[in-house]
C-alpha atoms as one frame of an Amber mdcrd trajectory, in Angstrom:
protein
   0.000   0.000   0.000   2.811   2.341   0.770   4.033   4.580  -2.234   1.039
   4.185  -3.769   0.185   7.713  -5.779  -3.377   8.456  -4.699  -5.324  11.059
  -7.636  -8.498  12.789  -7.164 -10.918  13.040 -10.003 -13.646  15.744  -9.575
 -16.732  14.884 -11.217 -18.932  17.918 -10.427 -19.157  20.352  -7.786 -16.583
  22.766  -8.565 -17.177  26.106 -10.437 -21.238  25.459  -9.137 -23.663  24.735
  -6.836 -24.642  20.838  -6.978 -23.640  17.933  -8.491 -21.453  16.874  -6.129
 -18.897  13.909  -6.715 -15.304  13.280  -6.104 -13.832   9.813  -6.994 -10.750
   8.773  -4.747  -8.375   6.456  -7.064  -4.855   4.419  -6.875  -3.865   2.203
  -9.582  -5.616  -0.944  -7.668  -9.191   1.048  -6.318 -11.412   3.560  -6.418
 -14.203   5.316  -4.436 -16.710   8.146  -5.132 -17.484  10.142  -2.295 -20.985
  11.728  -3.215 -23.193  11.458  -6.389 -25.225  14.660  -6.718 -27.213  16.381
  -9.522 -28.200  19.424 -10.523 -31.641  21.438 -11.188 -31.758  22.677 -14.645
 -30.942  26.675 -15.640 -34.040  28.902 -17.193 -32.546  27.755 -20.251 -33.070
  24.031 -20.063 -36.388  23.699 -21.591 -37.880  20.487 -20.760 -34.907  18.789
 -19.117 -35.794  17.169 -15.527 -32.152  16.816 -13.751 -28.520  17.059 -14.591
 -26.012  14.567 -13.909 -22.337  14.125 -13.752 -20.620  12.719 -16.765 -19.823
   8.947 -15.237 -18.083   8.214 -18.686 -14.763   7.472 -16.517 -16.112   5.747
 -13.570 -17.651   2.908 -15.808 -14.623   2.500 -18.387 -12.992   1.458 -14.657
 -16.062   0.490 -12.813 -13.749  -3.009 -11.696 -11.746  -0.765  -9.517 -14.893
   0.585  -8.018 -15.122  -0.595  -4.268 -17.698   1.602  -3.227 -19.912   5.197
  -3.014 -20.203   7.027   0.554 -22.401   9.516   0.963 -21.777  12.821   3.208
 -25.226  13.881   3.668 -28.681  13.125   2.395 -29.555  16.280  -0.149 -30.146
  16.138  -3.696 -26.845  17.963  -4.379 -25.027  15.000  -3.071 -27.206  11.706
  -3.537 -29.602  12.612  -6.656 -27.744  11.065  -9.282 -27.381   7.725  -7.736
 -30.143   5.926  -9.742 -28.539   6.874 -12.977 -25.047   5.395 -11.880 -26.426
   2.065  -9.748 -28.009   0.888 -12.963 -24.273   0.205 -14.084 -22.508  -0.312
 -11.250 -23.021  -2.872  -8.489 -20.992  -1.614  -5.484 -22.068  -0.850  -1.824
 -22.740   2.956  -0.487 -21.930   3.724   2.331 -24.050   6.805   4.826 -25.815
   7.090   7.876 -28.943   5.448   8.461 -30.953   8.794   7.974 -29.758   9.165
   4.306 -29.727   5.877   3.252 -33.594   6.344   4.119 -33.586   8.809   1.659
 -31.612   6.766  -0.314 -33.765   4.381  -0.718 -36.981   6.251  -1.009 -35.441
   7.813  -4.382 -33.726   4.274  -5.763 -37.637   2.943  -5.045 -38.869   5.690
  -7.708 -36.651   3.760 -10.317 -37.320   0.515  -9.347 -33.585  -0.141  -7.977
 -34.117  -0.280  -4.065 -34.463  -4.452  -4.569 -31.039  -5.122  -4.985 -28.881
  -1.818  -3.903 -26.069  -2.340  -1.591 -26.595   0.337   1.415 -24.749   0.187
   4.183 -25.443   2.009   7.422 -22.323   3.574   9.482 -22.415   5.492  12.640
 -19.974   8.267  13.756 -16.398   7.217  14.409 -17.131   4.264  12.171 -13.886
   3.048  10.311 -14.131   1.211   6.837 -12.080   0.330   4.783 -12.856   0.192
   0.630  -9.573  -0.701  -1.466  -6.621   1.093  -0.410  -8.734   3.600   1.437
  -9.930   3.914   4.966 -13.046   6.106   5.583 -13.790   7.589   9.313 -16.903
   9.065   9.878 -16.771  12.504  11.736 -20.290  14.283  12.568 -20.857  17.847
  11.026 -23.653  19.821  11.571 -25.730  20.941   8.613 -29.639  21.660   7.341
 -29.881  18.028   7.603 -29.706  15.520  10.032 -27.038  13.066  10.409 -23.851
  14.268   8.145 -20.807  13.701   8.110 -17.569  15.114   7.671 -14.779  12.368
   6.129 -10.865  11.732   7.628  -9.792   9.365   5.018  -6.408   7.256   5.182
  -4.899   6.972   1.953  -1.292   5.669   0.419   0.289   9.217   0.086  -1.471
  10.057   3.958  -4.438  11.553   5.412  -6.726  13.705   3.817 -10.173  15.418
   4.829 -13.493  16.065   2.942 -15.367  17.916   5.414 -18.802  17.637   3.280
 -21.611  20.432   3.556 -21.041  21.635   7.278 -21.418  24.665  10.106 -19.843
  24.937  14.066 -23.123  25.573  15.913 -21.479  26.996  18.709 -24.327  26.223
  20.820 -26.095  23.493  18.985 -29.545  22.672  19.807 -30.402  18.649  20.310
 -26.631  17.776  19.695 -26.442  18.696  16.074 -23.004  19.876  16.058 -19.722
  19.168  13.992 -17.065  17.307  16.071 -14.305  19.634  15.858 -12.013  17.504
  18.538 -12.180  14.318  16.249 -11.433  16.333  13.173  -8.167  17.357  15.999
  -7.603  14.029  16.481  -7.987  12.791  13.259  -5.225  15.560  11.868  -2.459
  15.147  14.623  -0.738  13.445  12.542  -0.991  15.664   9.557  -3.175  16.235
   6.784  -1.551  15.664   3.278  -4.837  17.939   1.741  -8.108  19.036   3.060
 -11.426  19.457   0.810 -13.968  22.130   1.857 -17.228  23.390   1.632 -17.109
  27.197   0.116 -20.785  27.893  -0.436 -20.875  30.903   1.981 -17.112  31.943
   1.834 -18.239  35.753   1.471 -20.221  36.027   4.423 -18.339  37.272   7.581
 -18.395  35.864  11.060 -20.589  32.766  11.915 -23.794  31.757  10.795 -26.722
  32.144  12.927 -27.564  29.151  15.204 -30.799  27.402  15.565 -31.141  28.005
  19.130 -31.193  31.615  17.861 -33.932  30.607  15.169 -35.678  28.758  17.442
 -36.000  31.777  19.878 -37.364  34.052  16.955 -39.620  31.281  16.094 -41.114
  31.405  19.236 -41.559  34.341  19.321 -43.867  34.421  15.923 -45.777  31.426
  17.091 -46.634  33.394  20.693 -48.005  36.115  19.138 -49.493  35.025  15.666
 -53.699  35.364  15.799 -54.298  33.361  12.811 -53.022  29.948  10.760 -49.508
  30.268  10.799 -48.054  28.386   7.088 -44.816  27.150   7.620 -42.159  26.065
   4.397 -39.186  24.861   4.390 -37.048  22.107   2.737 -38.542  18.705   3.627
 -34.922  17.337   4.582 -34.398  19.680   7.325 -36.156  17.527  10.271 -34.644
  19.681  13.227 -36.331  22.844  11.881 -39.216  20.286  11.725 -39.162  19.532
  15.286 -38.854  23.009  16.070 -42.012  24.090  14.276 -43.908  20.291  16.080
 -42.443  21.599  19.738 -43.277  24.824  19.646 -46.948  24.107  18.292 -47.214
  21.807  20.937 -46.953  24.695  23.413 -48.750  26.980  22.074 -51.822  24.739
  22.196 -51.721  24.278  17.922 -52.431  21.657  16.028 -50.089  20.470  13.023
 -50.837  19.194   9.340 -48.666  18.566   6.236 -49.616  19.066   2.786 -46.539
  17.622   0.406 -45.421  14.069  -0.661 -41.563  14.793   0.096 -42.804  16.388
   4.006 -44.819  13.277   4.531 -42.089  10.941   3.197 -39.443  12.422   5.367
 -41.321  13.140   8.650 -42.148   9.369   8.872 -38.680   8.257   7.753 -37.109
  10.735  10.882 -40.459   9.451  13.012 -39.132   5.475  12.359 -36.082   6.053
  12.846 -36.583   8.403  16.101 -34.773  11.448  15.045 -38.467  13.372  15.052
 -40.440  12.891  17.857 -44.037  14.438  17.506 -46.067  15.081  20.745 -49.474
  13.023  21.140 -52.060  14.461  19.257 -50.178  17.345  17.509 -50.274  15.634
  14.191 -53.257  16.009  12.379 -54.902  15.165   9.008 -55.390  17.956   6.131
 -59.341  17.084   5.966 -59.570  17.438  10.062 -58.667  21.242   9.924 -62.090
  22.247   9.723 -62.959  21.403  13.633 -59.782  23.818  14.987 -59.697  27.233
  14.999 -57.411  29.700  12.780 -55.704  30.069  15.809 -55.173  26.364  16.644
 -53.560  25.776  13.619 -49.936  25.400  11.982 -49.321  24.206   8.845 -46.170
  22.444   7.097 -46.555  22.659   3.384 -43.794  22.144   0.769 -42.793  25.216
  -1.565 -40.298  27.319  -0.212 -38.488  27.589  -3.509 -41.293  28.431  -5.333
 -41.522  24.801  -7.395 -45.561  25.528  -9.041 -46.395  21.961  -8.542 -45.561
  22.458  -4.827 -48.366  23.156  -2.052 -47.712  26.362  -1.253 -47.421  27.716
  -5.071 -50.727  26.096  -5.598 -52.658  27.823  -2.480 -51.234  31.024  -3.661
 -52.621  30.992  -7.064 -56.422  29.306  -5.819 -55.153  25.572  -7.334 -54.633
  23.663  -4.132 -57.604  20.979  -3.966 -58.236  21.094  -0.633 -56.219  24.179
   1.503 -57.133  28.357   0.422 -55.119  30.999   1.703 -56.841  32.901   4.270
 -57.354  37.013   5.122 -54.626  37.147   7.873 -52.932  33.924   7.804 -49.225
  34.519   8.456 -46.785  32.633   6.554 -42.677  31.558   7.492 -40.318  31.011
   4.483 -37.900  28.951   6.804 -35.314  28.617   3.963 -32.642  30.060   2.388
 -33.764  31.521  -1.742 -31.779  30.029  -4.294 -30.469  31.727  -7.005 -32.474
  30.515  -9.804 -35.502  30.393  -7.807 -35.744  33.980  -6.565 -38.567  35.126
  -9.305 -40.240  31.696  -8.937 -40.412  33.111  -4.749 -40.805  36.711  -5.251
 -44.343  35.416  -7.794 -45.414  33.338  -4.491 -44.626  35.913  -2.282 -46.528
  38.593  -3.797 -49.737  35.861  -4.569 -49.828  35.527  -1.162 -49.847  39.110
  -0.218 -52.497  39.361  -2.993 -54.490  36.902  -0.988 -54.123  38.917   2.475
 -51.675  36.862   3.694 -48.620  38.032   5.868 -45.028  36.708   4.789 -42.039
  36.641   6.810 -38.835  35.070   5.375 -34.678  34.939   5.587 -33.766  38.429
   4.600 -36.639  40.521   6.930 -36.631  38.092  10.059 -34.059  35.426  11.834
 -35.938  32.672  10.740 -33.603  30.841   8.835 -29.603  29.543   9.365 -27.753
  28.707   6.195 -26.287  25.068   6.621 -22.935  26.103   5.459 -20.191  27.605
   7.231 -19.461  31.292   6.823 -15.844  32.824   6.695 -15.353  32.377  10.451
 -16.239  28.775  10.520 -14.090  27.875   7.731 -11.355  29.675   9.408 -11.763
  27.635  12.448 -11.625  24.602  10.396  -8.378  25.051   8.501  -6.549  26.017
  11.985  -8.041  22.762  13.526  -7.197  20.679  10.517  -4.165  22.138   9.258
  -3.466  20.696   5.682  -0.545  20.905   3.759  -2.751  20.907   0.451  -5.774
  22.449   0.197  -8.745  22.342  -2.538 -11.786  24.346  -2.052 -15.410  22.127
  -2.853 -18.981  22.813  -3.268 -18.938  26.492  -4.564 -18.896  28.964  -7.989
 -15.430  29.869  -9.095 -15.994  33.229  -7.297 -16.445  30.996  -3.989 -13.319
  28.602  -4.713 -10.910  31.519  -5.329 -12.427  33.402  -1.905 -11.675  30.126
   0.195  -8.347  29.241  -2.081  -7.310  32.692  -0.482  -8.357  32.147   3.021
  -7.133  29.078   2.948  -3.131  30.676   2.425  -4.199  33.685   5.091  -4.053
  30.583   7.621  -1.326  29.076   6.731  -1.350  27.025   3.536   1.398  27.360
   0.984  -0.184  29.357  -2.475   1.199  27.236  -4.421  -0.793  24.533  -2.355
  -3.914  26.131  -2.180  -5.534  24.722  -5.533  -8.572  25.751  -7.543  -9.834
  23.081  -9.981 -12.043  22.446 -12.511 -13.818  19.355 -13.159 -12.645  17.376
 -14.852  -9.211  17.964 -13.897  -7.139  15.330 -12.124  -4.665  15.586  -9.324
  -2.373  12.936  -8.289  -0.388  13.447  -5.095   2.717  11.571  -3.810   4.303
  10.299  -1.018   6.975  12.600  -1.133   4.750  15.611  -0.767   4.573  16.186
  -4.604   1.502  16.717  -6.796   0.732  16.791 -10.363  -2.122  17.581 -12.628
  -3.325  14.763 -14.695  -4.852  15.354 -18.659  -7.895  16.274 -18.363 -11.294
  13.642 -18.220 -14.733  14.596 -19.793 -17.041  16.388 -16.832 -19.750  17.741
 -19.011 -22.896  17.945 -17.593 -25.440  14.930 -18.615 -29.049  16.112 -19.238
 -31.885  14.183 -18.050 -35.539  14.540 -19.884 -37.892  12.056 -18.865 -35.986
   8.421 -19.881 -33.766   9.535 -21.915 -30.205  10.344 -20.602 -27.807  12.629
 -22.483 -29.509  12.552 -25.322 -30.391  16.435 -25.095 -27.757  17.923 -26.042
 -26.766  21.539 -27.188 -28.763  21.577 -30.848 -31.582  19.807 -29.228 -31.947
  22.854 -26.313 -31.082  25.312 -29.475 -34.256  23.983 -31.191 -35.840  24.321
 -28.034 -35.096  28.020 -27.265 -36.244  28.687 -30.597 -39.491  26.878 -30.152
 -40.481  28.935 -27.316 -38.478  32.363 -28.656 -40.407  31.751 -32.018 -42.820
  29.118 -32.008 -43.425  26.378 -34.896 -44.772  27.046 -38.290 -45.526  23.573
 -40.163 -46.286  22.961 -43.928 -48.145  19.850 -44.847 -47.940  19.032 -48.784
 -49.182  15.652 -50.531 -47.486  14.972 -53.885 -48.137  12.636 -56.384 -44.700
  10.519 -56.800 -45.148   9.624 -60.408 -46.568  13.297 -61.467 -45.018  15.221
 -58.812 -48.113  17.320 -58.143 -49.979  18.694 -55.408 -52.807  16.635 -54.333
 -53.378  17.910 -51.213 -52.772  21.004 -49.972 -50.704  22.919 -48.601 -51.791
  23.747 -45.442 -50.016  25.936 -42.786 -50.583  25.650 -39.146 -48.914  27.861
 -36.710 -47.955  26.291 -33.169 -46.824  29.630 -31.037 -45.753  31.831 -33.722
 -48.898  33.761 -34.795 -52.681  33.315 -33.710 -53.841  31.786 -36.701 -56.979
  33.908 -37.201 -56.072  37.154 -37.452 -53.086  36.686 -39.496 -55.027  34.114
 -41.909 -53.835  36.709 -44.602 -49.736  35.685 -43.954 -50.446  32.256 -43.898
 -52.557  32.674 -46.662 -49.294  34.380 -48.661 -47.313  31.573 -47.018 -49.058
  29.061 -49.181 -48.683  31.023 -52.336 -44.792  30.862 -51.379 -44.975  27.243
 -51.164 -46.645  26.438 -54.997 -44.224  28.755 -56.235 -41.306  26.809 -54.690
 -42.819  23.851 -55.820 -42.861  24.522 -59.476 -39.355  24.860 -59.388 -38.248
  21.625 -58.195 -38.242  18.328 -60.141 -40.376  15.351 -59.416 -39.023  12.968
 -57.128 -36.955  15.990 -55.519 -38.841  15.490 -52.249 -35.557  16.761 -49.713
 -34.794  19.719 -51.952 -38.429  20.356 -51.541 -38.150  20.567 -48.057 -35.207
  22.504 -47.899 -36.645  25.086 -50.290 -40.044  25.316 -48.366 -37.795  25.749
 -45.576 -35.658  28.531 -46.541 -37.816  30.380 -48.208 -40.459  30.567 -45.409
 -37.893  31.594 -43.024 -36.870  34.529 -45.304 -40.577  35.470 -46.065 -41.465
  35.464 -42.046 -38.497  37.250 -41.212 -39.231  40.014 -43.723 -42.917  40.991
 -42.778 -42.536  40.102 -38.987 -38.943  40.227 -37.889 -39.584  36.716 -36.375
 -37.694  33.424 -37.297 -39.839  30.406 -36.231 -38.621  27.046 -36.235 -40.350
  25.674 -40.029 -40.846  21.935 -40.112 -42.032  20.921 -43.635 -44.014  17.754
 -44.055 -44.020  16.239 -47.886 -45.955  12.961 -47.834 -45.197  11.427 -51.400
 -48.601   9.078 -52.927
C-alpha cells in the first residue's frame, strides 16, 4: 500500500452549486465520495435533472469498491439511480440518508437489490486502499458527516456540507475535537465546503432561530403556514415543539414532508407530541388560531403546495385574510422570481409573509468565513482544494485558505474534470484532463439532449413552430393535397389568416421549381424560403418543419 500515488478526479461540484462527486483512485481502487445532480438553468427547456458525466467511472467500474455519501440532499445523492443501474458496489451513509436513499432508488425501481450500508460516527471502513472515518458535522440536515480518510500518500479530509453551531440545539453539532484528532498526525490535503465563503463571522444558530420562532408562534392570531425544505427535520421539530406549546395543532400538505417526517419518526430522530399531528381534511374542527401548517414550496416549485394555495389551485387548503406565513429557507439563485411570484400571490391573498432576509428565521447550513477559518486552523493541511462552490467561492476560500497558513502554491482551484495525483513525497501533479460535461436528463432519456436539441428548443419557445403539410403525387409530382399551414406559437392563426394565406402562395411557387421525385430539396426550399418570407414581414424566425408525404 505504501508509495502508492493516490489522484483525485472531480466529477462535479466545482465552479457550481450541486452535483457533487469526487472519486478517490490508486492504480488498484477507487471510491466516489458523493453522487449529486443538478436542477436545470431557465434555459433548459424540458430537461428534468442534470447529472455528472460517469463516462470514466464505468470504463474502470472493476476498480470501483464503493460510493459514501456525506449527507442526504439532492446535491449529493440525486444522481445515484442513474449510476447504480451500471454499477453494483455498496454505499456507504448514515442510516438517515440511506432512508432517503432508498426512497429515491424505489422511484426507479432499484431499491431491490442496492447495496446500502449504514455507518455510525467514528465508524472506520475500509474500501480498497482507502480507509473512511466518519466525523459528525452539523448541517440543514440531520445526520452528516464530515470524512478523515487514510490513503497511500497520507491523510486527507473532505469535510462535506457543514457549520460549528457553537451552541447546537439537540446535539447537532460538527465534532471539531475528532477532526483534531484525526489531523495530529498531519493532513496531506483538506477538501472544503465554500458555499458561503463571502459572508463574515458565523452563521446564525438554531437556538437563535428557534427563539425568533417562538416568538412568531406566541403572538401570531391566525393559521400560521410554515415552508421549508422537507430534509431539514430539526427545523421540523422546532415548528412540532413549539406548536405543541402553544396549544396548535399540526398538518402537512406535500409528498416529500410526509415521506421524510415518517422516515425521521421510524427512525426516532423526530419525535411528535401526542395528538399534535393532524390530518389535512380534520382542519375544519380547529380554529385559525389552533392551527400550523407544514406545506412544501419554499423555492417556489408551481407543482408544490404552497405555489398552488397562492394561485387558488390547491384541492383542498385556500389561503386565508390574515394567515401569516414563514419562508424557513434560504432563496436560491435561480428560484428567486419563482419566490418573489409566491410571495406577492400571497400578499395578494391577504396573507402576511415573513422570510430569511426581513426576520431570523432561517440559518444557512454552510459555514461562513469564520467557521471555515476555524476549520483550517483545527485541521491544518498541507494541500488544500476548495469544494462545493462557484469559481468566485473557490478563489475566496483558495485565499483564506493561504491567510491561515497554507502554501499558495498549495492552495488549488480546480475544474472538473481535472485530475490531481499526489505523492508520497509531498509532490503533486495535474493529470490530462477527463470529460465532466454535464449529462441532461428529460424524462428516460439520458444525455440525449444535447446543445442543438436545447437550441431547437429556445427557438421553439423564442419563435414558435410554423408547419407545412404538402401531398405529392410521386409519379406526377403534383400537389394533391394542400398545402396547409398551421402555426404552433408563432402567430394566432386567425387574425393573421392573410400571412399564412401568402405563405401558401410561397410554397406552390417553390414547388414549381423543383423536379419530381426531388422530395428533400423540396423541403429545404419550403424551408428557406419561409424563413426569409417570415423574417421580412414580422422580424420573427420560427422554427419551419415541412411535411411532404409522397402518394
Amino acid at each position: 500500500m505504501a508509495g502508492k500515488p493516490v489522484s483525485l478526479y472531480p466529477l462535479g461540484g466545482l465552479g457550481e452549486i450541486g452535483m457533487n462527486c469526487m472519486l478517490y483512485k490508486t492504480d488498484k481502487s477507487m471510491v466516489m465520495v458523493d453522487c449529486g445532480l443538478m436542477f436545470p438553468e431557465d434555459y433548459h427547456f424540458g430537461v428534468d435533472v442534470v447529472i455528472p458525466c460517469f463516462d470514466f467511472v464505468l470504463s474502470n467500474k472493476q476498480m470501483l469498491h464503493g460510493i459514501v455519501l456525506t449527507h442526504g440532499h439532492e446535491d449529493h445523492i440525486g444522481a445515484l439511480p442513474w449510476l447504480l443501474q451500471n454499477v453494483d458496489v455498496p454505499v456507504y451513509g448514515s442510516e438517515f440518508t440511506l432512508g432517503l436513499v432508498e426512497n429515491k432508488l424505489r422511484e426507479h425501481d432499484l431499491d431491490q437489490w442496492a447495496d446500502l450500508r449504514p455507518v455510525r460516527p467514528y465508524d472506520r471502513v475500509l474500501l480498497g486502499d482507502f480507509h473512511f472515518n466518519f466525523f459528525p458535522v452539523c448541517h440543514s440536515i440531520i445526520q452528516g458527516f464530515g470524512l478523515g480518510i487514510e490513503t497511500p500518500v497520507g491523510r486527507m479530509v473532505h469535510t462535506g456540507d457543514f457549520k460549528i453551531d457553537r451552541n447546537p440545539l439537540g446535539g447537532h453539532a460538527t465534532d471539531l475535537a475528532a477532526f483534531r484528532s484525526f489531523s495530529d498526525e498531519g493532513i496531506k490535503l483538506m477538501l472544503s465546503d465554500s458555499t458561503n465563503v463571502g459572508s463574515e463571522g458565523f452563521a446564525l444558530t438554531e437556538r437563535e432561530i428557534k427563539v425568533s420562532l417562538r416568538e412568531i408562534f406566541s403572538t401570531a392570531k391566525g393559521r400560521i403556514l410554515v415552508s421549508l425544505f422537507s430534509s431539514h427535520i430539526q427545523r421540523m421539530q422546532e415548528v412540532f415543539d413549539l406548536a405543541d406549546a402553544e396549544g396548535r395543532k399540526v398538518a402537512i400538505s406535500g409528498k416529500s414532508l410526509y415521506r421524510n417526517i415518517e422516515l425521521a419518526r421510524e427512525l426516532g430522530h423526530l419525535k411528535v407530541p401526542k395528538r399534535t399531528l393532524i390530518d389535512v381534511d380534520m382542519m375544519d374542527a380547529y380554529g385559525d388560531s389552533e392551527l400550523v401548517l407544514l406545506v412544501t414550496g419554499s423555492q417556489g416549485e408551481p407543482l408544490a403546495a404552497l405555489p398552488r394555495m397562492a394561485v387558488g389551485e390547491h384541492r383542498h387548503l385556500k389561503i386565508k385574510e390574515g394567515d401569516l406565513v414563514l419562508l424557513s429557507s434560504r432563496f436560491i439563485p435561480g428560484n428567486v422570481r419563482a419566490i418573489n411570484r409566491v410571495i406577492n400571490n400571497l400578499y395578494r391573498l391577504g396573507a402576511e409573509v415573513l422570510y430569511e432576509k426581513m426576520h431570523g428565521i432561517h440559518a444557512s447550513g454552510h459555514a461562513h468565513a469564520g467557521e471555515l477559518t476555524l476549520m483550517l486552523q483545527t485541521v491544518r493541511p498541507e494541500y488544500f482544494i476548495p469544494v462545493h462552490g462557484e469559481y468566485r467561492h473557490l478563489v475566496k476560500h483558495q485565499r483564506l485558505a493561504v491567510e491561515c497558513g497554507v502554501e499558495e502554491e498549495k492552495s488549488l482551484v480546480v475544474d472538473n474534470g481535472q485530475p490531481v495525483t499526489f505523492f508520497e513525497d509531498g509532490t503533486m501533479v495535474f493529470e490530462p484532463r477527463i470529460s465532466a460535461e454535464k449529462i441532461l436528463v428529460d424524462g428516460k432519456g439520458v444525455g440525449d439532449v444535447g446543445q442543438s436539441v436545447l437550441k431547437e428548443r429556445h427557438l421553439l419557445a423564442g419563435e414558435g413552430m410554423v408547419i407545412v403539410v404538402v401531398v405529392v403525387d410521386e409519379a406526377t409530382g403534383e400537389i394533391t393535397m394542400g398545402p396547409d399551414i398551421m402555426s404552433k406559437g408563432f402567430v394566432f392563426e386567425q387574425e393573421y389568416r392573410h400571412l399564412l394565406d401568402d405563405a401558401k402562395c410561397i410554397v406552390l411557387d417553390v414547388h414549381e421549381n423543383i423536379a419530381p421525385g426531388e422530395t428533400e430539396k423540396l423541403k429545404e426550399r419550403i424551408r428557406s424560403a419561409l424563413r426569409r418570407f417570415f423574417r421580412k414581414v414580422l422580424g420573427r424566425d420560427p422554427v419551419v418543419v415541412p411535411l411532404v408525404i409522397t402518394t
